[in-house]
Backbone as CSV, one residue per row, in Angstrom:
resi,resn,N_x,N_y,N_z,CA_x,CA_y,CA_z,C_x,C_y,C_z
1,UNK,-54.052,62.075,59.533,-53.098,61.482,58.631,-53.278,59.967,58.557
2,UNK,-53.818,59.530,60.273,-53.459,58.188,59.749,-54.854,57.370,58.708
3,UNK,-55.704,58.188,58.898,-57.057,57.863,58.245,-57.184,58.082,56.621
4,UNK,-55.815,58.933,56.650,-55.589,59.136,54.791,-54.993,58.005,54.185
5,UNK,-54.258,57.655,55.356,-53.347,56.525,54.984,-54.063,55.143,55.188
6,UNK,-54.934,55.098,55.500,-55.996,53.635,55.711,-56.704,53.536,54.605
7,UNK,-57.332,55.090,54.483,-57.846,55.162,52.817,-57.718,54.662,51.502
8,UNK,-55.816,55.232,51.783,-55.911,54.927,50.635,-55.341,53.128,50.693
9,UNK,-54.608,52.929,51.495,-54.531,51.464,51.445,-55.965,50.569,51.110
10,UNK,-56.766,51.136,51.897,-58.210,49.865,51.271,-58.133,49.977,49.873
11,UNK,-58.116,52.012,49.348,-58.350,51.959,47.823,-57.295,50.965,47.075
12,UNK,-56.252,50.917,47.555,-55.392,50.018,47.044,-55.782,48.527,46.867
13,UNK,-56.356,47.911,48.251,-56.708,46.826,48.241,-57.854,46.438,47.564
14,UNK,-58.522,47.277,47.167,-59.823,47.168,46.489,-59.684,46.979,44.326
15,UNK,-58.856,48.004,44.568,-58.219,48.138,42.568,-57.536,46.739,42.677
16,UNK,-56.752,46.221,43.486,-55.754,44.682,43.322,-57.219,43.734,43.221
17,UNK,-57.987,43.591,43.969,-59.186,42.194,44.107,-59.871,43.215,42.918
18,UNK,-60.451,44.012,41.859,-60.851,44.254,41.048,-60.015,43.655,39.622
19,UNK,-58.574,43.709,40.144,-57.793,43.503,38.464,-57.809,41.829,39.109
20,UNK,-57.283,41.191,40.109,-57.625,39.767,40.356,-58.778,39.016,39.870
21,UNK,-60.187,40.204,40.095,-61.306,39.055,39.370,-61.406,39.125,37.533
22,UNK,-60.553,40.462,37.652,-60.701,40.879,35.921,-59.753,39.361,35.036
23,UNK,-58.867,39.426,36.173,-57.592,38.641,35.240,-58.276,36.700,35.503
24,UNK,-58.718,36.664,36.410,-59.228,35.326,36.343,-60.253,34.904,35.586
25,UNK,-60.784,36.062,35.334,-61.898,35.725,34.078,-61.212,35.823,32.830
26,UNK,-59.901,36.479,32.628,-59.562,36.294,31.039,-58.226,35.185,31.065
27,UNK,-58.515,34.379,32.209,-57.690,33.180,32.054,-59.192,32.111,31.706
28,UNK,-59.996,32.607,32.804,-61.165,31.061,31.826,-61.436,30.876,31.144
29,UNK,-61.831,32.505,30.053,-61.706,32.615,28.447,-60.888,31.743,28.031
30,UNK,-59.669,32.517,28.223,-58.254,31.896,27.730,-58.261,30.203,27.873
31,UNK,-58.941,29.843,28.477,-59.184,28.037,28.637,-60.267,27.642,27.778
32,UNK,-61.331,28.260,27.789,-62.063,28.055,26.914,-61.878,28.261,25.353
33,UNK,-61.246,29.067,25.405,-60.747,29.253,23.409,-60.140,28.090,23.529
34,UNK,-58.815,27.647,24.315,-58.328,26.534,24.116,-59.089,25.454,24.092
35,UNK,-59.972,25.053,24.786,-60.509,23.745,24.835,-61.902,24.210,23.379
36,UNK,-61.899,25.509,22.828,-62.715,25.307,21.431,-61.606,24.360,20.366
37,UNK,-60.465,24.854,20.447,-59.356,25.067,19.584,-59.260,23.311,19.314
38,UNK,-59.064,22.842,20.631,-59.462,21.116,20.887,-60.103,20.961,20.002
39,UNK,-61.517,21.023,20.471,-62.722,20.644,20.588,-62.483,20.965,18.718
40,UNK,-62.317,21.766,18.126,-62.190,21.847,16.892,-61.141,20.380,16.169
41,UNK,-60.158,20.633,16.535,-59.245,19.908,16.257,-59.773,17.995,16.234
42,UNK,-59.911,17.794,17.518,-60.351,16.353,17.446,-62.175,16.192,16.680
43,UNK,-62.801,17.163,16.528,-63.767,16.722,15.609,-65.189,16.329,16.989
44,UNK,-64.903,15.646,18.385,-65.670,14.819,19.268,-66.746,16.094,19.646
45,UNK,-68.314,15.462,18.973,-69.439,16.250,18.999,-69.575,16.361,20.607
46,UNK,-69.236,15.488,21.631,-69.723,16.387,23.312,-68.425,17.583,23.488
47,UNK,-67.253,17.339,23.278,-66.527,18.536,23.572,-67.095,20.141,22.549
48,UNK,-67.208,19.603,21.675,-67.920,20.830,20.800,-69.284,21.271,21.501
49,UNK,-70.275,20.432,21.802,-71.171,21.028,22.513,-71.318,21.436,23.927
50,UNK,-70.014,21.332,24.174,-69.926,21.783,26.102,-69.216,23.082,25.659
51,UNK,-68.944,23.612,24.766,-67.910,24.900,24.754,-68.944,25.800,23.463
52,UNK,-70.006,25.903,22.913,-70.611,26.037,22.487,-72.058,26.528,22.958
53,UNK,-72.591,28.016,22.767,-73.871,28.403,23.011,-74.937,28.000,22.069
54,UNK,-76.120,27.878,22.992,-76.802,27.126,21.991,-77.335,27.944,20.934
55,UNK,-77.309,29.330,21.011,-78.006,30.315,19.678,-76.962,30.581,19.082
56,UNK,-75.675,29.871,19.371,-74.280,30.310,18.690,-74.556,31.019,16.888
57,UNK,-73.747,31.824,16.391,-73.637,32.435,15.272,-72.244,32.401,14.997
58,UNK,-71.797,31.284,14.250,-70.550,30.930,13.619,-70.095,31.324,12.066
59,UNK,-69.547,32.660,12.000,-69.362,33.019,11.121,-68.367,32.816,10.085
60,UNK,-67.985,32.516,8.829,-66.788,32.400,7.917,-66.508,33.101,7.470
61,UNK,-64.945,33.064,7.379,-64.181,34.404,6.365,-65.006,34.148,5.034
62,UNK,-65.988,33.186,4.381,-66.545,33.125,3.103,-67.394,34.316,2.995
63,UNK,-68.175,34.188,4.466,-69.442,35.286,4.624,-70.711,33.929,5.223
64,UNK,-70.353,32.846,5.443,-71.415,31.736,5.328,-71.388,32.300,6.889
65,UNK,-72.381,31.673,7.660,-72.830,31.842,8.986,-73.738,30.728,9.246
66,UNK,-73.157,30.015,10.403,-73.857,28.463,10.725,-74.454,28.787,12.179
67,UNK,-74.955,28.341,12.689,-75.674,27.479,14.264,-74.866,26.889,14.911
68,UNK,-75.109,26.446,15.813,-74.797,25.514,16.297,-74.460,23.801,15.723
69,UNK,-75.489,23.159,15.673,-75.766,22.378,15.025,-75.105,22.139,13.932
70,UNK,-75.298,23.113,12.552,-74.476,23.025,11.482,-73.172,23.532,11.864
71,UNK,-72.699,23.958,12.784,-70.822,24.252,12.686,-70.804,22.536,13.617
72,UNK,-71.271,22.149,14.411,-70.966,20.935,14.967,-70.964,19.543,13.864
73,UNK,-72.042,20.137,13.513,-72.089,18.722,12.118,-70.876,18.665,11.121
74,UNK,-70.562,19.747,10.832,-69.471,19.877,9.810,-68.226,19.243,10.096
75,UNK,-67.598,19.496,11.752,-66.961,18.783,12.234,-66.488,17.524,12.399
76,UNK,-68.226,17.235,12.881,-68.133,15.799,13.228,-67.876,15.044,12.196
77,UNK,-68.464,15.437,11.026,-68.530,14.509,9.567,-67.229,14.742,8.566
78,UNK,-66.132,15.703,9.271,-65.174,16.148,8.539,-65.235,16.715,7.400
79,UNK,-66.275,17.377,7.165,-66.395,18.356,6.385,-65.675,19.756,6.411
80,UNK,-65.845,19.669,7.074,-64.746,20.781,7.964,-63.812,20.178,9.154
81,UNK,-62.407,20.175,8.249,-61.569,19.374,9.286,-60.355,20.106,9.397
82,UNK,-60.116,20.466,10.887,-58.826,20.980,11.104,-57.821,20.068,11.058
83,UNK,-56.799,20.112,10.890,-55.453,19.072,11.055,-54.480,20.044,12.402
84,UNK,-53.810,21.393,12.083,-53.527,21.970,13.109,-54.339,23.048,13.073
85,UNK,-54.198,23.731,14.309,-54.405,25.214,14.685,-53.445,25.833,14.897
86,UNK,-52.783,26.906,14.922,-52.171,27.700,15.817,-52.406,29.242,15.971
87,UNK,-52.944,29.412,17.008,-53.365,30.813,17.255,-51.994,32.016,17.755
88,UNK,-52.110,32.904,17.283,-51.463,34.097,17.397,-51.604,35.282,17.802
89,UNK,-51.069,36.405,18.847,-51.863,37.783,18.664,-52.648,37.629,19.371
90,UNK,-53.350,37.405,20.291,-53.995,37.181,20.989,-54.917,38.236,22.178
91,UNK,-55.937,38.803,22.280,-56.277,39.785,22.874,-57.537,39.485,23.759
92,UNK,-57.795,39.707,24.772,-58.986,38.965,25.611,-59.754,39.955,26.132
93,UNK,-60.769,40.731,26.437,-61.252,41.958,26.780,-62.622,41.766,27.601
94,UNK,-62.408,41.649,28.669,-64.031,41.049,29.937,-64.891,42.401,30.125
95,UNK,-65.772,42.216,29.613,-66.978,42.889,30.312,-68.322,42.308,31.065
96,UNK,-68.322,42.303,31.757,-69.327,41.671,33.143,-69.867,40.069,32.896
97,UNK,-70.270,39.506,32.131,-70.496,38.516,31.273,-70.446,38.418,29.934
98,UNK,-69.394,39.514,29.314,-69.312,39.062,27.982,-67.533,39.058,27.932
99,UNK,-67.297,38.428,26.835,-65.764,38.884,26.753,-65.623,38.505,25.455
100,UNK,-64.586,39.578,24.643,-63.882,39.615,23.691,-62.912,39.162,23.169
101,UNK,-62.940,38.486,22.410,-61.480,37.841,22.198,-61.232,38.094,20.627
102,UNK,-59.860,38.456,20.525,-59.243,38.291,18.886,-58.100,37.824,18.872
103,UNK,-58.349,37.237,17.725,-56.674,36.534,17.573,-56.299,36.499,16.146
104,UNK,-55.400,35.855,15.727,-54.988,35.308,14.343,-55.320,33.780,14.232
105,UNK,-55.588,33.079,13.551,-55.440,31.771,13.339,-55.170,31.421,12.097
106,UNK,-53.760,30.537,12.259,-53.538,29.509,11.158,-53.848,28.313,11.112
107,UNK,-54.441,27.803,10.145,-54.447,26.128,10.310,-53.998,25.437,9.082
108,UNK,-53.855,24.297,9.156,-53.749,23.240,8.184,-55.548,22.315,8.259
109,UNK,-56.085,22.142,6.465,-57.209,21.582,6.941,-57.225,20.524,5.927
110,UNK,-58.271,19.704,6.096,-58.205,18.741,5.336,-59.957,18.677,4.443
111,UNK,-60.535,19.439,4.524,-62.180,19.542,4.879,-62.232,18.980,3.319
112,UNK,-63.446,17.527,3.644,-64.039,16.509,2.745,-62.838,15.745,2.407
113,UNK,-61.517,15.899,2.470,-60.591,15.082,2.364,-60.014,16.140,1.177
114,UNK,-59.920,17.333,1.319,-59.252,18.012,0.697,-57.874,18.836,0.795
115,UNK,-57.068,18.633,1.090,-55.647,19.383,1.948,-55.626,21.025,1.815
116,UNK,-55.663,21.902,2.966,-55.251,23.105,2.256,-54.992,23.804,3.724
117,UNK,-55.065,25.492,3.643,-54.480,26.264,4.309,-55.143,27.759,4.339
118,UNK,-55.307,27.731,5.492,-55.903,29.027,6.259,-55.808,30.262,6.907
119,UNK,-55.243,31.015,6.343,-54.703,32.443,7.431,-55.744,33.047,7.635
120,UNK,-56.819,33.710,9.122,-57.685,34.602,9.475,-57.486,35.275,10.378
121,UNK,-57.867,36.403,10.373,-58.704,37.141,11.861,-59.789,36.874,12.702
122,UNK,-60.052,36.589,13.481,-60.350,35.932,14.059,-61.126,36.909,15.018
123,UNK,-62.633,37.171,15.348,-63.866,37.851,16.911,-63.697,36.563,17.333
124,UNK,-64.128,36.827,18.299,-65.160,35.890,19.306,-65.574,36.465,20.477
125,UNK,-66.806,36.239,20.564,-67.789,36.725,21.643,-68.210,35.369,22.573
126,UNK,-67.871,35.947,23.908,-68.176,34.453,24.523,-68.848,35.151,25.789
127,UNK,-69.780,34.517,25.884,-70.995,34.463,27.448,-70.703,33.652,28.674
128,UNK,-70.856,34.444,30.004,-70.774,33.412,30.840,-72.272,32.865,31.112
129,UNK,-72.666,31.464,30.927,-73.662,31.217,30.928,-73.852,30.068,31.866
130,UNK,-74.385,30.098,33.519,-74.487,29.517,34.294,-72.979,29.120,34.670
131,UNK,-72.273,29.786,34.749,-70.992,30.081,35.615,-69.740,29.441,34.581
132,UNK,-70.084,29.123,33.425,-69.548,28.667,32.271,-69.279,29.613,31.030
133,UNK,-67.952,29.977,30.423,-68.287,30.689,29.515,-68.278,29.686,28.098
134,UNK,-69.150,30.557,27.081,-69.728,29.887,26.105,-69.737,30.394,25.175
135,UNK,-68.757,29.983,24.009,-68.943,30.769,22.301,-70.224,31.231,21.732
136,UNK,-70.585,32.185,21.718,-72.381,32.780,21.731,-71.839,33.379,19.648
137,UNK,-70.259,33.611,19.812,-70.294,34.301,18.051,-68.900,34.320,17.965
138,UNK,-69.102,34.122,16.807,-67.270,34.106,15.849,-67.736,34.719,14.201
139,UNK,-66.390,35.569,14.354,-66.768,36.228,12.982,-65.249,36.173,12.384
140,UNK,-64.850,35.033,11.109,-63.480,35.564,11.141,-63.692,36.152,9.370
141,UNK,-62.676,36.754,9.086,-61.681,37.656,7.984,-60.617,37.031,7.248
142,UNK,-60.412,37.019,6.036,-59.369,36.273,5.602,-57.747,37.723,5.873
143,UNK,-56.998,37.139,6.194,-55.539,37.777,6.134,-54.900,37.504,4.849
């Protein structure tokens, strides 16, 4: 009996440090969307390229699909300019080095100095890449 009962306590202790490493990885996500969300917001080309993979595939609710490079440039030059974000709905999903994320996003934008407004759906695929996770793809949908 008492060896059933040791059993299952390790099994116990083992499922808790399994959902512990699960849940700490969809809090670093969860930091990292935020510091994209930044990194979007203020426009500053090193925060965009520290949260950013370098074969990134940045997709638009248009259907356009940029790089790296060209979603960073757009930014920087306010071509594409957020004013706010606010994300909604929110869903985070870890698999070994990849993780899933969806959300809603609204923004206010200003892109080329034009005022307007954004409702999407929102993928994102993010990599842990050298102990860092990293936007590798975004695909959003108009709502």
């Amino acid at each position: 009996m008492h060896k059933i009962v040791g059993l299952l306590l390790v099994c116990l202790f083992m499922a808790s440090m399994t959902t512990k490493a699960q849940s700490k990885d969809e809090k670093q996500v969860a930091t990292a969307v935020e510091a994209l969300k930044q990194a979007m917001l203020s426009g500053e080309k090193k925060a965009l390229e520290e949260v950013v993979a370098n074969d990134l595939s940045y997709g638009h609710s248009s259907g356009r699909v940029e790089g790296k490079q060209a979603f960073i440039e757009a930014l920087v030059t306010k071509k594409s300019d957020f004013v706010t974000i606010d994300l909604a709905n929110q869903s985070i999903q870890v698999s070994g080095k990849t993780a899933l994320v969806r959300h809603q996003l609204s923004a206010t934008t200003n892109d080329s100095g034009n005022p307007g407004t954004v409702k999407l759906g929102v993928l994102l695929v993010w990599q842990k890449q050298h102990g860092q996770w990293k936007l590798l793809a975004r695909q959003a949908y108009k709502l």
